[in-house]
N, C-alpha and C positions, 0 to 999 in steps of 0.2 A: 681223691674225691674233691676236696676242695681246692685242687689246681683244674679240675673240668669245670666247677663250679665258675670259677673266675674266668674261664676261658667264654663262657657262653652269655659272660654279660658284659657286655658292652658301655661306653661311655654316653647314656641314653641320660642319663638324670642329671649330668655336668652341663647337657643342652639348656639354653634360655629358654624359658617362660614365655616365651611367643612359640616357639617351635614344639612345644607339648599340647599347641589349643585340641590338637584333631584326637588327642591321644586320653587326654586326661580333661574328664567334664565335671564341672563342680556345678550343682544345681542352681540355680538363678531365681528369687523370692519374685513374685509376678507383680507387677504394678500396672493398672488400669491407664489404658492410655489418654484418659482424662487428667487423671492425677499428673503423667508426665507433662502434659500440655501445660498446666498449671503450675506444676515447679519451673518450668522455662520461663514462663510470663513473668513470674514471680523474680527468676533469677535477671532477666532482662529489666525490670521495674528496678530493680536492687543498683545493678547499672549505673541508671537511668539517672537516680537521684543518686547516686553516691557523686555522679559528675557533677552534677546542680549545688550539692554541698562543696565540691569542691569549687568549682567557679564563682561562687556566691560570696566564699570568706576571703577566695583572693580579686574581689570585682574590682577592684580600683585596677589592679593590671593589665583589663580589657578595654579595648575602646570600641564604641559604637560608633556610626558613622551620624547619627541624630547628634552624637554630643551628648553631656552626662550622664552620673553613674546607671550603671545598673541595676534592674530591676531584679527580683525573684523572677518574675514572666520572661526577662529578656534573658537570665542565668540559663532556666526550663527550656528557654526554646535554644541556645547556644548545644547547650549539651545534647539537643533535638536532633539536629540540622547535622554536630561533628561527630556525635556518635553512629548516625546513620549514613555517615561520610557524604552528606548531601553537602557539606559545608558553602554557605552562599558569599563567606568574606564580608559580613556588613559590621562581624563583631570578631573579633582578633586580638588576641595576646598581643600586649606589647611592652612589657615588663621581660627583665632576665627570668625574674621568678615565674611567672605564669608560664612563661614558653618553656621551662623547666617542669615544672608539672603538667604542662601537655603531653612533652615527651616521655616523661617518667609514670604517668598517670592516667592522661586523657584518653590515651592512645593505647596502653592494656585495656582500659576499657571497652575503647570503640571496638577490641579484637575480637573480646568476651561479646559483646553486644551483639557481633556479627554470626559469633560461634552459635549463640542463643537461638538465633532467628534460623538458621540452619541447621538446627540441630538435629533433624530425621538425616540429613544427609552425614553428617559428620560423625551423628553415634555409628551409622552403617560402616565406615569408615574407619573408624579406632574402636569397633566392636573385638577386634583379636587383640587388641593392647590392652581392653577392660576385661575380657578373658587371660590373657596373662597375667594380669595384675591377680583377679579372684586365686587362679592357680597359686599364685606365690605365698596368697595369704594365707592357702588353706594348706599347704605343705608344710607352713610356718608353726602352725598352729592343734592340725588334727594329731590326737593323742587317744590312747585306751579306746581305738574303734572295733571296727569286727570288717576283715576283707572275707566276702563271698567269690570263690573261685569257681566259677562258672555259673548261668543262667539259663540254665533248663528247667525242668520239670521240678528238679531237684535244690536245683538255687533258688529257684523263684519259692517253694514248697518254706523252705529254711527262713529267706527275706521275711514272710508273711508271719511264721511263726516269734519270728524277732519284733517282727511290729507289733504283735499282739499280747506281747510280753513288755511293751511299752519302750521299745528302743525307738531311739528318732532316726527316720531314713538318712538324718547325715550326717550320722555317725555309723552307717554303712557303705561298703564300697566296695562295687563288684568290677569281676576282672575277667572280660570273656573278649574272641575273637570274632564272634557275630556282632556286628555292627545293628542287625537290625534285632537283635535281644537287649543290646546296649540302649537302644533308643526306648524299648517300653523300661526298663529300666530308668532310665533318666527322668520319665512323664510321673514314674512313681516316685521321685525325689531323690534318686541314690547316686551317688557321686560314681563316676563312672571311668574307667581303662580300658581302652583296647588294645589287646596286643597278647602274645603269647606267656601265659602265667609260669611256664617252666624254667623262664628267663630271669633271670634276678632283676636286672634291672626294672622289668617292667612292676615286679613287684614292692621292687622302691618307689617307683611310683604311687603304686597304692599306699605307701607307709606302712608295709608289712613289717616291719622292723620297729617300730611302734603302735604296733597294735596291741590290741588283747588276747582278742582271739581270732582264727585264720579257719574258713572253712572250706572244704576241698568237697569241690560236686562236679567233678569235671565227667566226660561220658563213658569214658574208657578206663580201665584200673592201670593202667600203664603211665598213662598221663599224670594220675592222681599220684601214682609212686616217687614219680619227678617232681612233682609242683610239691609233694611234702617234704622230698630232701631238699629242693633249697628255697624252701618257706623255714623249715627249720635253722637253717643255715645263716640265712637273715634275722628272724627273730626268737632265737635259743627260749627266751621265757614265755610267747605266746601259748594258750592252748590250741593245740592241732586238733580238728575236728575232721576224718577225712571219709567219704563215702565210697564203697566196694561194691562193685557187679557180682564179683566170686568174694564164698567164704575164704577160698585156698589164698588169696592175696592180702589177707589179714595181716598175717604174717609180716607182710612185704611192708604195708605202709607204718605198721608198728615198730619197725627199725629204719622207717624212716626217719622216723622219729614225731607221727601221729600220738598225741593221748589217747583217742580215742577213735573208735571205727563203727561204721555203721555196714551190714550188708544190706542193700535194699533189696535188690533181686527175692535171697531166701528170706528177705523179712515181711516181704508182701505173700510170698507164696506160702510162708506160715499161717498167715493172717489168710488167706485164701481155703487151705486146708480149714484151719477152725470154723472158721464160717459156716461151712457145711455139717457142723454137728452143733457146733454153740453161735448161732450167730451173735446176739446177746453180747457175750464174749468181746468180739471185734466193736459190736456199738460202742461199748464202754471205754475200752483202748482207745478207737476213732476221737469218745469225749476229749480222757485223759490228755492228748496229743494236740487239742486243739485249744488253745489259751484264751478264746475270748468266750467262752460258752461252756458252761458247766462247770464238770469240775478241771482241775491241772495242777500237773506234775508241778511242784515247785521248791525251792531251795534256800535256805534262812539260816542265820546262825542263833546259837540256844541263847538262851537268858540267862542272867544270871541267878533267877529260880529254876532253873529245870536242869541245873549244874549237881550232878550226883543223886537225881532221879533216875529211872526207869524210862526208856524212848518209847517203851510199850504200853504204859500208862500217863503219856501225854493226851491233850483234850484232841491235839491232830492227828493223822494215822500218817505213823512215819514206817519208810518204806527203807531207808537205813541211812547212814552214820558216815558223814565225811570225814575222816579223819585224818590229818598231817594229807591229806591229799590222792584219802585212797577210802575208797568205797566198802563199807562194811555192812551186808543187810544188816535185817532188823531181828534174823535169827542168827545170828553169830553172837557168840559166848563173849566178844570181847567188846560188844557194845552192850552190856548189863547197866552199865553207867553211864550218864553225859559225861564229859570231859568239859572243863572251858576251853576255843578254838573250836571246837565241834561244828560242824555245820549237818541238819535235819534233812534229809531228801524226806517231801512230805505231801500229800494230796489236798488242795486248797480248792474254797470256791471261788471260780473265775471270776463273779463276780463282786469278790472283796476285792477292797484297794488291798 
């Protein structure tokens, strides 16, 4: 297995950082295009006078064609004229030193000056080299995130419930082969892969391997059986999240090595069923399920007052007992007692912090 595994991934992540721009989108914080016009002006002003101080402290090395030294006005307009590479020749370096800080100084400037003034063109320009750059930063750097494996109904369903549980969309990162699911994805802040999730490497890209946890929403339970053995594969300590069509494939992604599985198919047509005797029922669920409005499912660990109490006689209604990493309702004999480590599954108002 894991000679197929290595067979199917490819040297996709050993590629530069220019060569991932179309693959891997890291979201980009918006700046009003007042603001940029004004940092330019600003950076060209900065220039501007940096040359005037310079020419100013070394003016005895210039000569004017009027005869004596120079002014502050006559420094202003030198730097004016060379920066703008108008240069008229009335005032000229004529010292070793000055023509040494022209070329060492005047002339990175007049570059940057030029840069400034041209700057809608030039950002257009080395717009993939400041996308490579963000890419590098953020592979360097993203840690304990959550990869959404596909952006459907069900990815997108998952995103929403993670934002409303107060994750920041980037420290989300979805991994689909629709481009045009990638892009409302993108509009809603999530850092983005395209490419086939079954592949390792693609999932290196997302930093699957440093994630937290990994969730598998893909359309089909066959795809989802692949994308968990080598999500697993990659990052052995993440929790596996993976979503099933059939209850009969349960099975399948829990040796893939999924934590946990969701049926949606029979878990909506449960919910279907009830409805028609208790609808009631499904409101409450629909609450439960939904994080920013009413009440919700949520997860804490005890106190150290509620350490050798009763989980049945806490002020929350707990639903049961995490223990060493395994789920214990709240009728089960061997949660009589907190433990310390213990973590509550417990029903909160959504509207508490």
């Amino acid at each position: 297995m894991r000679r197929r595994l290595a067979a199917i991934n490819s040297d996709l992540t050993a590629q530069p950082d220019a060569a991932l721009v179309d693959i891997l989108r890291v979201p980009e914080r918006f700046v009003s295009p007042t603001r940029r016009i004004l940092r330019r002006i600003g950076y060209a002003l900065a220039a501007l006078f940096t040359a005037v101080l310079i020419v100013y402290l070394d003016r005895d090395g210039y000569r004017d064609v009027r005869g004596g030294e120079l002014s502050l006005l006559d420094c202003l307009y030198y730097a004016t004229v060379s920066l703008s590479t108008t240069g008229y020749g009335d005032i000229t370096p004529v010292t070793p030193g000055a023509r040494l800080v022209n070329v060492l100084v005047i002339t990175p400037l007049r570059v940057m000056f030029l840069i400034v003034l041209i700057g809608t063109t030039v950002e257009t320009l080395t717009s993939q080299s400041r996308a490579a750059l963000k890419i590098q930063r953020w592979r360097s750097r993203v840690r304990n995130h959550t990869v959404v494996i596909g952006y459907g109904t069900k990815g997108r369903t998952a995103v929403a419930a993670m934002i409303g549980d107060e994750v920041a969309p980037a420290d989300i990162v979805v991994v689909d082969e629709n481009a045009d699911v990638l892009e409302r994805a993108r509009s809603a802040g999530l850092v983005t892969v395209h490419g086939d999730a079954t592949k390792a490497d693609i999932l290196r890209l997302a930093s699957a391997q440093h994630a937290k946890s990994i969730i598998v929403a893909t359309d089909d339970d066959a795809s989802a059986v692949l994308v968990t053995l080598t999500a697993r594969e990659l990052a052995p300590k993440a929790k596996i999240i993976a979503a099933a069509r059939e209850s009969d494939n349960q099975h399948l992604l829990r040796q893939s090595g999924a934590d946990s599985t969701v049926v949606s198919s029979e878990t909506a047509g449960r919910l279907l069923g009830i409805a028609t005797q208790t609808p009631s029922v499904v409101e409450i669920m629909e609450d439960l399920l939904t994080p920013d409005a009413g009440f919700a499912i949520a997860e804490r660990e005890v106190t150290p007052k509620e350490v050798g109490g009763s989980p049945r006689h806490l002020q929350d209604i707990v639903l049961g007992v995490v223990r060493e990493g395994r789920l214990l309702r709240i009728n089960s004999p061997e949660v009589d007692t907190v433990e310390p480590g213990d973590r509550l599954l417990y029903i909160r108002d959504a509207d508490e912090d």
